[in-house]
VOVEX-381888 format. One line per field, with one value per residue (C-alpha): residue number from 1; x, y, z. Coordinates in Angstrom, 3 decimals. Layout:
BEGIN
pos	c(NUM_...);
u	c(X_...);
v	c(Y_...);
w	c(Z_...);
This chain:
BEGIN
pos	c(1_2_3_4_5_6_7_8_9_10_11_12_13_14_15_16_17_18_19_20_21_22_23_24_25_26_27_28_29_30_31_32_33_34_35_36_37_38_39_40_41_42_43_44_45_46_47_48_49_50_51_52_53_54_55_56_57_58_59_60_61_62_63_64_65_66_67_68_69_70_71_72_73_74_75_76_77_78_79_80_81_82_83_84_85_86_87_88_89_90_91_92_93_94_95_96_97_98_99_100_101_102_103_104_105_106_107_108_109_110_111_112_113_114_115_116_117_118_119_120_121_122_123_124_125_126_127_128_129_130_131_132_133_134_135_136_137_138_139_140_141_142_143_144_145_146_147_148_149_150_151_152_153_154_155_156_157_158_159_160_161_162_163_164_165_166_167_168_169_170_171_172_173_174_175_176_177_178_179_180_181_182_183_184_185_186_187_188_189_190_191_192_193_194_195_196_197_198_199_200_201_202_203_204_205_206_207_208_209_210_211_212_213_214_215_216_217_218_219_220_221_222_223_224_225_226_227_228_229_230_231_232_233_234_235_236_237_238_239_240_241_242_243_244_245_246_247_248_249_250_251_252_253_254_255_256_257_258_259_260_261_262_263_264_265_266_267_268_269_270_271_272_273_274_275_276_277_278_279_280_281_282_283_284_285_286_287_288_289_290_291_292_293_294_295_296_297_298_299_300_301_302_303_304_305_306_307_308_309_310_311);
u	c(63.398_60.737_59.018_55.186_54.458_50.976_49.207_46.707_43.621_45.021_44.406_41.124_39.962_41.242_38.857_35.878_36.370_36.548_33.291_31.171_32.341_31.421_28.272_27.649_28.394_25.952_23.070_23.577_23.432_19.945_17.074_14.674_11.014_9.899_6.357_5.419_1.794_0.623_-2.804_-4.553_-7.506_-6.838_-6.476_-2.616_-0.773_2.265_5.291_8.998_9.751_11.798_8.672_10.796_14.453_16.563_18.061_15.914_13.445_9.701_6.805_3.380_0.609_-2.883_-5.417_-9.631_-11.167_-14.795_-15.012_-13.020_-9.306_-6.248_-2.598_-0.251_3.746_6.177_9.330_12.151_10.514_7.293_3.962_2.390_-1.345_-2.236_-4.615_-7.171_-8.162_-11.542_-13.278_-13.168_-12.597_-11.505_-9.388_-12.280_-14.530_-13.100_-14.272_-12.421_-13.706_-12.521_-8.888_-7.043_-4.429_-1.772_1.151_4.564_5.781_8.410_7.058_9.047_12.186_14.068_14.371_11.480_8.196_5.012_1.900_-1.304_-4.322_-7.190_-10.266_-14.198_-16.643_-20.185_-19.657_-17.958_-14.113_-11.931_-8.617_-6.447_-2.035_-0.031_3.417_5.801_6.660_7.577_7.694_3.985_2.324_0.106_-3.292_-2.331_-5.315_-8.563_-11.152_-14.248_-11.903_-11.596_-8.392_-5.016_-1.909_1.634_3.262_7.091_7.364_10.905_11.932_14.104_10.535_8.987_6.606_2.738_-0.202_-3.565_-6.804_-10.066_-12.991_-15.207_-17.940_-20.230_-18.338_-14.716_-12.438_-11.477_-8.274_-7.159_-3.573_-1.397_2.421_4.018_5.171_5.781_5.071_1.171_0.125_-1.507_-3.694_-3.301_-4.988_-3.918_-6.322_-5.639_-6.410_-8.161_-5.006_-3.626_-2.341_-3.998_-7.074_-9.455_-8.132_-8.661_-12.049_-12.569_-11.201_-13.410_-16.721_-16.055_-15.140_-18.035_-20.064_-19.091_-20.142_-22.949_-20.987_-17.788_-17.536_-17.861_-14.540_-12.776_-10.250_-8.960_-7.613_-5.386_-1.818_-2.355_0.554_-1.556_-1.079_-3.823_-2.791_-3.431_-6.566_-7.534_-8.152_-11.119_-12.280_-11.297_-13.346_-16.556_-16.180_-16.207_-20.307_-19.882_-21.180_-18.712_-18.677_-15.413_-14.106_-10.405_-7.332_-3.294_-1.436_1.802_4.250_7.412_9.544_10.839_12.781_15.736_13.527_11.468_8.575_6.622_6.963_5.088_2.673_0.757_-2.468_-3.953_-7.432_-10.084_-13.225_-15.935_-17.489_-20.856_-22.073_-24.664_-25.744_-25.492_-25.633_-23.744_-20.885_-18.783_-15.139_-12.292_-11.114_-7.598_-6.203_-2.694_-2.277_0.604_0.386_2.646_2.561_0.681_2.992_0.066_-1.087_-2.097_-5.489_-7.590_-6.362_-2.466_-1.472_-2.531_-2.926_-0.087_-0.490_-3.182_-2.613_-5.215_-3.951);
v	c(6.683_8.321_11.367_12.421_16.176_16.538_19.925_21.491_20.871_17.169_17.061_18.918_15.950_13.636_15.151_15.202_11.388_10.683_12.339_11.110_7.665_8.416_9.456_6.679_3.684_6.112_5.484_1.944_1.328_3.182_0.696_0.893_0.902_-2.699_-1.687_0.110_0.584_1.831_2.739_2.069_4.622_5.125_2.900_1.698_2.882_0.856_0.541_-1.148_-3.576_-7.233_-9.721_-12.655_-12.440_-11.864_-8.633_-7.246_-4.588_-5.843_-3.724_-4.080_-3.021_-1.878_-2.264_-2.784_-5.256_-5.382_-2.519_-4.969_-4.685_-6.588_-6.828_-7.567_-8.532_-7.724_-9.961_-11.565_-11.215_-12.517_-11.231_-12.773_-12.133_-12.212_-14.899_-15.009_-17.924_-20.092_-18.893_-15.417_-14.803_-11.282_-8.692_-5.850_-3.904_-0.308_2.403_6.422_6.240_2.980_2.392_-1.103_-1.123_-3.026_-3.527_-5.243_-7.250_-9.655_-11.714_-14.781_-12.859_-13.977_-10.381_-11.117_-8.814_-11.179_-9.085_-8.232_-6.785_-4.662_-3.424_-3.696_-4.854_-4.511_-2.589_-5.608_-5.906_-7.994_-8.955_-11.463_-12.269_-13.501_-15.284_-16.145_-19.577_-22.042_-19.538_-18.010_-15.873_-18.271_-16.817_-17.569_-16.014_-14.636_-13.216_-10.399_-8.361_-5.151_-4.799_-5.534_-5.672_-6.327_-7.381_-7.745_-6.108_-5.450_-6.985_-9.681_-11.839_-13.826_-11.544_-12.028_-11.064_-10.052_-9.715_-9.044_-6.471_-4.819_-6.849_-5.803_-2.457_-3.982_-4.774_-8.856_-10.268_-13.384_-13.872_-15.787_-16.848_-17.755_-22.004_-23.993_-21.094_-21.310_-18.906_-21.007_-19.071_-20.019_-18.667_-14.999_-13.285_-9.639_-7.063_-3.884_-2.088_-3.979_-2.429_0.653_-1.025_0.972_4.239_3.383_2.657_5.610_8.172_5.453_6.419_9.592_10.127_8.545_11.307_14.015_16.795_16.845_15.667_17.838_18.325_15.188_14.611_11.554_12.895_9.455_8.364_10.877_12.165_14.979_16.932_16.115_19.785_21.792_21.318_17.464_17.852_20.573_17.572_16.900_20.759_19.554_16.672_18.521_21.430_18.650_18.371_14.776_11.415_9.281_5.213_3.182_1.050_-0.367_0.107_-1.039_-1.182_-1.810_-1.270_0.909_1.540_-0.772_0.182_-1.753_-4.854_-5.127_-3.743_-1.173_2.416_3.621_2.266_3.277_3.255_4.283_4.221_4.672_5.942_6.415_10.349_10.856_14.464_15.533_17.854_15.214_11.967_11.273_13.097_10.101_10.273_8.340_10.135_8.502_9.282_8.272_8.084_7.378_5.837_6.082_4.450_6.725_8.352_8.971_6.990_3.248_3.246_1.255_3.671_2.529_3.661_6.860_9.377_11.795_12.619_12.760_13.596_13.166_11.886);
w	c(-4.186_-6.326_-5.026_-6.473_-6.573_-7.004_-7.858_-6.159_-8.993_-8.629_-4.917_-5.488_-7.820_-5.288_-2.289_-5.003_-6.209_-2.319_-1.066_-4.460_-3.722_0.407_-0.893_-3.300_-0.009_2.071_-0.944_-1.421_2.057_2.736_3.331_0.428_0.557_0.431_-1.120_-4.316_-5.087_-8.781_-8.853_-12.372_-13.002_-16.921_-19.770_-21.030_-18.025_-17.491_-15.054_-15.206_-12.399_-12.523_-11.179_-13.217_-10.966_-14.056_-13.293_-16.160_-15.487_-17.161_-18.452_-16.660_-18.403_-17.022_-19.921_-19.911_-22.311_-22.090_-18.935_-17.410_-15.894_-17.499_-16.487_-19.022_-18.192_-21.107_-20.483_-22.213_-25.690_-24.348_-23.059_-19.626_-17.898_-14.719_-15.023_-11.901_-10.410_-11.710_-8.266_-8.641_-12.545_-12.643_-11.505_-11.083_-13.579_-14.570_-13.405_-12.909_-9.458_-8.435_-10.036_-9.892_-6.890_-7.850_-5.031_-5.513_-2.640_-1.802_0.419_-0.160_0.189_-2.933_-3.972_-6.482_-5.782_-6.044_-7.071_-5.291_-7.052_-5.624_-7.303_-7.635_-9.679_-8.976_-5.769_-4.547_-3.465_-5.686_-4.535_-6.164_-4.897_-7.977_-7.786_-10.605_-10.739_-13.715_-16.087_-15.376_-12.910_-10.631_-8.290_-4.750_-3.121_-4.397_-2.603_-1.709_0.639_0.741_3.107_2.008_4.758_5.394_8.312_8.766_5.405_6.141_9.393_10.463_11.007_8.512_6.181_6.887_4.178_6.017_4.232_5.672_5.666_8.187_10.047_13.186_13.236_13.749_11.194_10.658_9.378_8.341_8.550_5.660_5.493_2.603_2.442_-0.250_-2.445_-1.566_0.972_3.824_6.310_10.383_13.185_15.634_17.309_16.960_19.497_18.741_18.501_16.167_13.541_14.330_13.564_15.939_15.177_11.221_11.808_13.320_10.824_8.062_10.373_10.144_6.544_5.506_8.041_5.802_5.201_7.671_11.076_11.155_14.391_16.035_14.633_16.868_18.769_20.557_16.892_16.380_17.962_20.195_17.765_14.453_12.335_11.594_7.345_8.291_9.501_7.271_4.854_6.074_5.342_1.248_1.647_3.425_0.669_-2.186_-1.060_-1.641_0.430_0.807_1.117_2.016_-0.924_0.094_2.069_1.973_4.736_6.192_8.916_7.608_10.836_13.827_16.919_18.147_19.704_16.592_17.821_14.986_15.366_12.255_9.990_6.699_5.320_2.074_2.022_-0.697_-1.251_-3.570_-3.241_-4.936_-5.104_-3.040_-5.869_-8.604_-8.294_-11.955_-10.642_-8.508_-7.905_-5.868_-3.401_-1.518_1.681_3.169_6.837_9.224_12.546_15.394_19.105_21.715_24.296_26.648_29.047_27.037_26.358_23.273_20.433_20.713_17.370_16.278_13.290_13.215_9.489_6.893_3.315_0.428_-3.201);
């Protein structure tokens, strides 16, 4: 029979391995964000993310050739573009007021981000979804829309890609799934609500009513606990002296309750400010919003703005 006497520093480092170990399980078990955005607005910026699946992390860089954008991929020893489809030949023209959006999401759920693209180029929206596939990154969808979303980001449904724009004072989506690695577009009708939708088009109308309409401020979009800091943002917007004009928004839901029904979704949502005292001076001006059900009494504005943050 062998006995162990341990010290007491011994059993100290004993209780300290035990808790960082505790700790480390709690961090690898935390869901992670299934979105990252990078916004572009200056030459040669560049971020590390694996968009081949080989473990290894991969360079992306944002460059402009000819005022217009580029996206390079450094991996394995080898440089990749994102090469937009014939139809719609670029990724967006460069400008400091309208920066290239580029999002990372894994849509096809082989823990492989594909790549979606958002800019302008001659006031126009330019949106282009890239997949890698056979060695290169191939254009799955390119289009004039200026509204990029995510449904089922992260949820035990199949994920869902929605572009559209606004028309007649509403804002349309088309829905896409991911099959066959093509993204194939089928019909849904979505309700005002959806989304948030309504209450998003109401904070847009009224953004782009600054400075001169302040206080006809919708109320109906936003949660009846929104802070005063949150909607002070509109205050830094008015005081800018600048007329603003949508450009393009991300979205996507971020929390689910038990029955898989969202809880809280996010927009980002751009726009181009032009001073009211010179008309040279233009500037992009981003605001984040989250959504959350309405606990009143249902009416059109189901989702609403509980928070408001400007970039």
């Amino acid at each position: 029979l062998r006995i162990i006497f341990l010290k007491k520093k011994h059993i100290y480092y004993g209780i300290i391995v035990l808790i960082l170990l505790i700790l480390a399980a709690i961090l690898l078990n935390i869901p992670k964000d299934s979105i990252a955005t990078f916004s572009a607005a200056v030459d040669n910026q560049m971020k590390r993310i694996d968009l081949t699946g080989d473990g290894i992390e991969d360079i992306v860089y944002v460059k402009t050739e000819d005022n217009k954008y580029s996206v390079e991929i450094s991996t394995n020893n080898k440089n990749l573009f994102l090469v937009p489809d014939k139809k719609l030949n670029s990724l967006g023209t460069y400008t400091p007021y309208s920066p290239l959006r580029l999002t990372f999401m894994d849509i096809s759920r082989d823990k492989t981000p594909e790549i979606f693209t958002q800019a302008q180029e001659n006031n126009t929206s330019v949106q282009h979804a890239f997949m890698y596939n056979n060695g290169k990154f191939c254009d799955l969808m390119c289009n004039t829309n200026a509204i990029l979303g995510f449904v089922d980001s992260n949820s035990n449904k199949t994920p869902k890609v929605l572009s559209g724009n606004i028309n007649n004072n509403n804002i349309q989506l088309d829905n896409y799934i991911l099959i066959n690695n093509k993204l194939e577009k089928f019909t849904y009708n979505f309700n005002s609500s959806f989304m948030g939708k309504d209450s998003v088009l109401s904070f847009i109308r009224y953004v782009e009513s600054l400075p001169y309409d302040q206080n006809s401020i919708p109320a109906e979009a936003f949660y009846s606990q929104i802070s005063g800091n949150d909607l002070a943002s509109f205050g830094k917007l008015s005081a800018d002296n600048c007329t603003y004009k949508f450009q393009n928004a991300l979205f996507m839901d971020s929390k689910w309750n038990k029955n898989g029904d969202v809880t809280e979704i996010k927009w980002s949502i751009s726009f181009k400010g032009t001073s009211n005292i010179d008309a040279k001076q233009i500037k992009n001006r981003a605001l984040n919003l989250i959504l959350i059900p309405n606990k009143e009494p249902l009416n059109q504005y189901y989702y609403k703005i509980s928070s408001i943050s400007l970039e």
